[in-house]
C-alpha positions, -999 to 999 in steps of 0.1 A, spaced: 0 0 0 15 36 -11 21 56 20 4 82 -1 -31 66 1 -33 81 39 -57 112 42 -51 125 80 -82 141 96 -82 161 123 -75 149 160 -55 126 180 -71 91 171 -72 104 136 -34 110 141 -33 74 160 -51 56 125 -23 74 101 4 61 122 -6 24 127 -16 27 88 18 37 79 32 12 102 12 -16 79 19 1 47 58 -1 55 55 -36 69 38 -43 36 60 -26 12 90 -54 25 71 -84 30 90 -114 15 79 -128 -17 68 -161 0 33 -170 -16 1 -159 -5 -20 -185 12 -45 -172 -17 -30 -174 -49 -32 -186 -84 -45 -226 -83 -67 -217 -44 -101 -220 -36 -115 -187 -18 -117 -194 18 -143 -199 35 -156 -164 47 -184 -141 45 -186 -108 38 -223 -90 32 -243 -68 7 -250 -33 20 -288 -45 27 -267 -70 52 -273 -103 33 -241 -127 38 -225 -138 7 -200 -169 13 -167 -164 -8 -162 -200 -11 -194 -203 -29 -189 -180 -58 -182 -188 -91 -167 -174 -123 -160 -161 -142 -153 -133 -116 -134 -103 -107 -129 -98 -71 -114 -66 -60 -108 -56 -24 -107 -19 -19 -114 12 1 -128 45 -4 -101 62 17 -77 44 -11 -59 64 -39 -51 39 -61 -82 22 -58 -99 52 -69 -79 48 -98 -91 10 -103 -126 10 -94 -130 34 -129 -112 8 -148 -132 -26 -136 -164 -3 -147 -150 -3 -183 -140 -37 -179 -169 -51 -171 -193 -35 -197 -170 -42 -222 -159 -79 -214 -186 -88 -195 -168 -105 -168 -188 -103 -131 -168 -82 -109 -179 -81 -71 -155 -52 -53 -152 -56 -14 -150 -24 8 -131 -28 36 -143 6 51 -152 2 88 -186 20 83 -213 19 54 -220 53 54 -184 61 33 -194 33 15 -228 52 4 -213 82 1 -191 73 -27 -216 52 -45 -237 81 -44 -211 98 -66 -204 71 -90 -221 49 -108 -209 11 -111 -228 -15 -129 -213 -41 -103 -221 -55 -72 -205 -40 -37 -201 -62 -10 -183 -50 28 -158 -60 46 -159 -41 78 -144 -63 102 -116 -74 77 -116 -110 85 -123 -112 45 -90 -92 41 -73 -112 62 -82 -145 52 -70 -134 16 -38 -126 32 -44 -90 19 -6 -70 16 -17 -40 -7 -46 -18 -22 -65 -26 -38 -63 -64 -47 -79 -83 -71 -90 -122 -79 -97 -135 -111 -121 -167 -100 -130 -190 -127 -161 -215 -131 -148 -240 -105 -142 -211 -78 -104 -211 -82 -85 -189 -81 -66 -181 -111 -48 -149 -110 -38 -127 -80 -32 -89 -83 -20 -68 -60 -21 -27 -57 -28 -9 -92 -1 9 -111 5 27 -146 2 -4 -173 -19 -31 -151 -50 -20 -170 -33 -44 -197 -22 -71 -176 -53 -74 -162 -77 -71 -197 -51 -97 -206 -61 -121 -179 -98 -113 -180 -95 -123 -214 -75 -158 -210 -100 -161 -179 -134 -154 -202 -118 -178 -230 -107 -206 -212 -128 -240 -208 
């Protein structure tokens, strides 16, 4: 996670949340390179996160083709994502479901109040999701296919992964 992402408010916890999220985000920017207990070839583990109407959806139980993304609204780059998986999905079709991990709906409104997204959002506000997926960076995405595998595991959201990851979708959407 980019240090960058962090937008201090006002006060001491505030103050208290940028400093344990900086801690994380610098923990996380040297992690070893060991693989993710969720990576290419896993099953989703079996975890619930809910709809904003609070329905629980089971992660184990969904099926692909999907995109998965894990995001935030306080999250820079996954302002810069969420944009793209709209393209993506009215123009490949492929399902994308994008987990909030926002501690509170009403963010969570808010910015879906300001943009439109043909897609389902699902929340995460515990982040027992997040951690199950072994979450290291924002945002984070899963390409599921039809057996609920994971086949590809992406992790933040730079300048050229709008290609890597049309590339994927596409090998996803045309494999058996």
């Amino acid at each position: 996670m980019d240090p960058a992402v962090i937008r201090p408010r006002s006060g001491c916890a505030s103050r208290a949340v940028v400093a344990v999220a900086l801690a994380l985000a610098c923990a996380c920017a040297h992690a070893p390179d060991a693989a993710s207990p969720v990576s290419a070839g896993s099953a989703l583990p079996r975890v619930s996160v809910r709809t904003l109407a609070g329905e629980q959806v089971r992660l184990d139980q969904l099926r692909g083709p999907a995109l998965v993304d894990i995001w935030a609204t306080w999250c820079v780059p996954c302002a810069r994502s969420l944009p793209f998986y709209v393209r993506l999905a009215r123009e490949s079709g492929i399902r994308v479901l994008a987990i909030s991990i926002d501690a509170e709906d009403a963010p969570v409104r808010s910015w879906l109040a300001e943009h439109a997204v043909p897609f389902e959002i699902l929340r995460d506000p515990d982040g027992g999701a997040a951690e199950s997926l072994a979450l290291r960076q924002m945002p984070t995405s899963f390409l599921i296919d039809s057996r609920g595998r994971v086949r590809v595991r992406h992790e933040g959201f730079r300048e050229g992964d709008e290609a890597v990851i049309e590339a994927d979708v596409r090998a996803l959407l045309a494999a058996p």
